[in-house]
FIBASE-204901 format. One record per residue: residue number from 1; residue in one letter; chain; y negated, z negated, x of N, C-alpha, C, CB in turn. Coordinates in steps of 0.001 Angstrom, whole numbers. Glycine has a CB too. Layout:
% residues N
NUM | A | A | Y | Z | X | Y | Z | X | Y | Z | X | Y | Z | X
...
This chain:
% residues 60
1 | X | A | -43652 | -126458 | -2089 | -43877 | -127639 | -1268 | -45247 | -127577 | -582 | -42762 | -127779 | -221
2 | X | A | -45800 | -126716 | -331 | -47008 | -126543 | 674 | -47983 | -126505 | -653 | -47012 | -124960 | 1890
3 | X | A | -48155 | -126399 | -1729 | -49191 | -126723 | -2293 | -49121 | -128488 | -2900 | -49351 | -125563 | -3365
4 | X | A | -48294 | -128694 | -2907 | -48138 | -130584 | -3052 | -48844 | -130764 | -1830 | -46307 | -131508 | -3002
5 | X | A | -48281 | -130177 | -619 | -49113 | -130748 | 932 | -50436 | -130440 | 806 | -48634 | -129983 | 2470
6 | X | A | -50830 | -129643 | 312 | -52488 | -129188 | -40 | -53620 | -129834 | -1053 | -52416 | -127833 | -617
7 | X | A | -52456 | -130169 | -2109 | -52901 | -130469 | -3147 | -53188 | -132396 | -2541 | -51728 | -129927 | -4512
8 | X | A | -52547 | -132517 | -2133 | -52148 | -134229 | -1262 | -53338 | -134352 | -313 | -50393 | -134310 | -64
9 | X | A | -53303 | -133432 | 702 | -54523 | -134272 | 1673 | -55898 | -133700 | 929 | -54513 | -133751 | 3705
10 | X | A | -56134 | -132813 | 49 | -57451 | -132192 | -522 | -57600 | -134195 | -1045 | -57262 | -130406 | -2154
11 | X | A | -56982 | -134459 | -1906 | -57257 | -135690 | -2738 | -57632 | -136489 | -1369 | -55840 | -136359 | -3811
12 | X | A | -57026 | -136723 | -533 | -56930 | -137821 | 290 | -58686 | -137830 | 1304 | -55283 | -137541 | 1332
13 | X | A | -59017 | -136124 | 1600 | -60470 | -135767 | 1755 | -61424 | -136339 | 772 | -60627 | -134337 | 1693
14 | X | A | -60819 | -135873 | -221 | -61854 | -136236 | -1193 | -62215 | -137942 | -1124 | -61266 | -135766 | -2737
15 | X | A | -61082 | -138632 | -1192 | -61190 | -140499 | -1206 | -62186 | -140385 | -276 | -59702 | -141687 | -626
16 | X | A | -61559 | -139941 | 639 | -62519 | -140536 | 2522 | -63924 | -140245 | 2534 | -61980 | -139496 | 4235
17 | X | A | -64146 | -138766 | 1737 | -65587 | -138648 | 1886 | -66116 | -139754 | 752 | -66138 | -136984 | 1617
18 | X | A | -65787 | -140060 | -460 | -66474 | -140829 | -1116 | -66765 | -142495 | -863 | -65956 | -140578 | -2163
19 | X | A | -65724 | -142728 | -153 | -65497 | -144126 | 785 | -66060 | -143879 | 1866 | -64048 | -144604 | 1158
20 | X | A | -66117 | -143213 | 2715 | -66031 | -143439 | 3924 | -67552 | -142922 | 4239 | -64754 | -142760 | 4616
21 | X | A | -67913 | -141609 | 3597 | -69817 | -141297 | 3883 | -70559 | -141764 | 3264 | -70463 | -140057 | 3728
22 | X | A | -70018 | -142269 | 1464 | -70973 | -143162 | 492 | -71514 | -144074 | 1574 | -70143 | -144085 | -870
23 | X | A | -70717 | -145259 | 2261 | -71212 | -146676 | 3115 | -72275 | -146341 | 4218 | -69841 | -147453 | 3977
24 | X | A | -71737 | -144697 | 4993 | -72862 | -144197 | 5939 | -74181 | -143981 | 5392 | -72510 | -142943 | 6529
25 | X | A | -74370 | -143389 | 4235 | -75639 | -142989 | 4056 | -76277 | -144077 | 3139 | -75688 | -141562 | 3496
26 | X | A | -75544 | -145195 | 2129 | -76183 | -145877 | 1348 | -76186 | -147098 | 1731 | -75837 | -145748 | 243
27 | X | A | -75429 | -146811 | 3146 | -75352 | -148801 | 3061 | -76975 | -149436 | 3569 | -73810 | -149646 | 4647
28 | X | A | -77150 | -150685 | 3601 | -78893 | -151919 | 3965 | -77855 | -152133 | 5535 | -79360 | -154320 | 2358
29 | X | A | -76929 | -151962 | 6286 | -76675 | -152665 | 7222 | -77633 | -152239 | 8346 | -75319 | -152605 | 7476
30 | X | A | -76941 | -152209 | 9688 | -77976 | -151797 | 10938 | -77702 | -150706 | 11532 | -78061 | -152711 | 12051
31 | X | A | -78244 | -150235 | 12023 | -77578 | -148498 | 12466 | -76432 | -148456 | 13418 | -78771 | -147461 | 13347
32 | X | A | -76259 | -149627 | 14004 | -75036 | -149526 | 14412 | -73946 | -149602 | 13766 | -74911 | -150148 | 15111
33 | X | A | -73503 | -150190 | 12382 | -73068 | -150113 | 12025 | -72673 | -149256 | 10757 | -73156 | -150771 | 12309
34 | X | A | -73672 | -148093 | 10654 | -73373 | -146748 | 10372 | -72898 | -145763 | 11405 | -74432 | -146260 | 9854
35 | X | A | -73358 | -146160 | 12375 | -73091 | -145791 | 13302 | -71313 | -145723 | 13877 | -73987 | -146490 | 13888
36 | X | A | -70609 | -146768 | 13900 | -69258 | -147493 | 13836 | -68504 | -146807 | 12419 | -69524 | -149364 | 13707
37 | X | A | -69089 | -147289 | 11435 | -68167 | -146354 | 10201 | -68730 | -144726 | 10378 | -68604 | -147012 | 8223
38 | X | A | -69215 | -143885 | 10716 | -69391 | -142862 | 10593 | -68376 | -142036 | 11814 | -70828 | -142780 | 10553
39 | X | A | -68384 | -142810 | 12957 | -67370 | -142405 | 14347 | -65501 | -142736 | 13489 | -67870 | -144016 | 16237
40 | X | A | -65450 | -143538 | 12761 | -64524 | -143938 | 11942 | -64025 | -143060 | 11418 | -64810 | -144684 | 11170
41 | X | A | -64722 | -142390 | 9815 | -64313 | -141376 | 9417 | -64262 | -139734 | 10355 | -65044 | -141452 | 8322
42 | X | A | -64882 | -139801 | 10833 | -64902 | -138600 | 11902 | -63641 | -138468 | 12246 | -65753 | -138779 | 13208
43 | X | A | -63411 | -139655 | 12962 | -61796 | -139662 | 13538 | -60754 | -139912 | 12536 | -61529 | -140824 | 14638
44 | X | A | -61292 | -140076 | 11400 | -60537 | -139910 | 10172 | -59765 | -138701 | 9512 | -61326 | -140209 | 9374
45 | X | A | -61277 | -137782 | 9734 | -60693 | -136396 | 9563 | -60598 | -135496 | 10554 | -61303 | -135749 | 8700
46 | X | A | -60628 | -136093 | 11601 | -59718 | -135337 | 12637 | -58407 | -135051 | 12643 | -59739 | -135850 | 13648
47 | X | A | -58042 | -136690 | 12217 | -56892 | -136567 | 12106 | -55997 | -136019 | 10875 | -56669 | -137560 | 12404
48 | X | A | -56623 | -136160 | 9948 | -56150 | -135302 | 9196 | -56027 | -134139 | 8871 | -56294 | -135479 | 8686
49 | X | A | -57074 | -133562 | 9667 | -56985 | -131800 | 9514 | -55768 | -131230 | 11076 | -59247 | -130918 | 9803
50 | X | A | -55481 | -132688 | 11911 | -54373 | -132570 | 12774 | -53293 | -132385 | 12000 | -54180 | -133646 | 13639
51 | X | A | -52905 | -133382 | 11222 | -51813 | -133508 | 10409 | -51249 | -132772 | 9442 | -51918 | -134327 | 9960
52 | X | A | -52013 | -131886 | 8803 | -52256 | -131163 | 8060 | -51919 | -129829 | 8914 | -53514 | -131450 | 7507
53 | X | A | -52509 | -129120 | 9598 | -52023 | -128459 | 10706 | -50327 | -128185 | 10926 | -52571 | -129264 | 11791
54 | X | A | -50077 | -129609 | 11169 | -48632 | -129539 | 11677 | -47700 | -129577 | 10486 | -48278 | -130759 | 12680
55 | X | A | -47867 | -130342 | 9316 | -47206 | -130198 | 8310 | -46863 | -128881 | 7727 | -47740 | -130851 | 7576
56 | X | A | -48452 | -128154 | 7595 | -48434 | -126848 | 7115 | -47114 | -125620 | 8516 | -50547 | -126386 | 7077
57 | X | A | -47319 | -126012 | 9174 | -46467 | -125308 | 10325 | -45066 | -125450 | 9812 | -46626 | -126025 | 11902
58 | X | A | -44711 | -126527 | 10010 | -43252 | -126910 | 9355 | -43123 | -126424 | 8286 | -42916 | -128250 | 9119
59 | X | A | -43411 | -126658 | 7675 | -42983 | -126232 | 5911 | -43420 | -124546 | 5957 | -44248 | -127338 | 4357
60 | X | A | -43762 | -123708 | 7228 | -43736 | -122698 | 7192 | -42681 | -121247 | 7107 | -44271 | -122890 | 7817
């Protein structure tokens, strides 16, 4: 079970960085609004390395 949980949020990292830092570094918008998606994913993978954390605990 804990490598499905591993194997699960690794993929789910992987989406976010390709979605979520591709738009930070390539987007024409205004820096605030790299600015706004970049605080986004941050708190993106905060939370997921929270979640991840606690899952891994349980299933310990």
């Amino acid at each position: 079970m804990k490598w499905i949980i591993i194997t699960l949020f690794s993929i789910l990292v992987v989406l976010i960085m390709f979605f979520g830092l591709g738009p930070v570094l390539l987007a024409d918008g205004s820096e605030q609004e790299r600015i706004i998606t970049l605080a986004i994913v941050l708190l993106l993978f905060v939370a997921i390395s929270i979640s991840i954390k606690i899952l891994l605990k349980k299933f310990k």
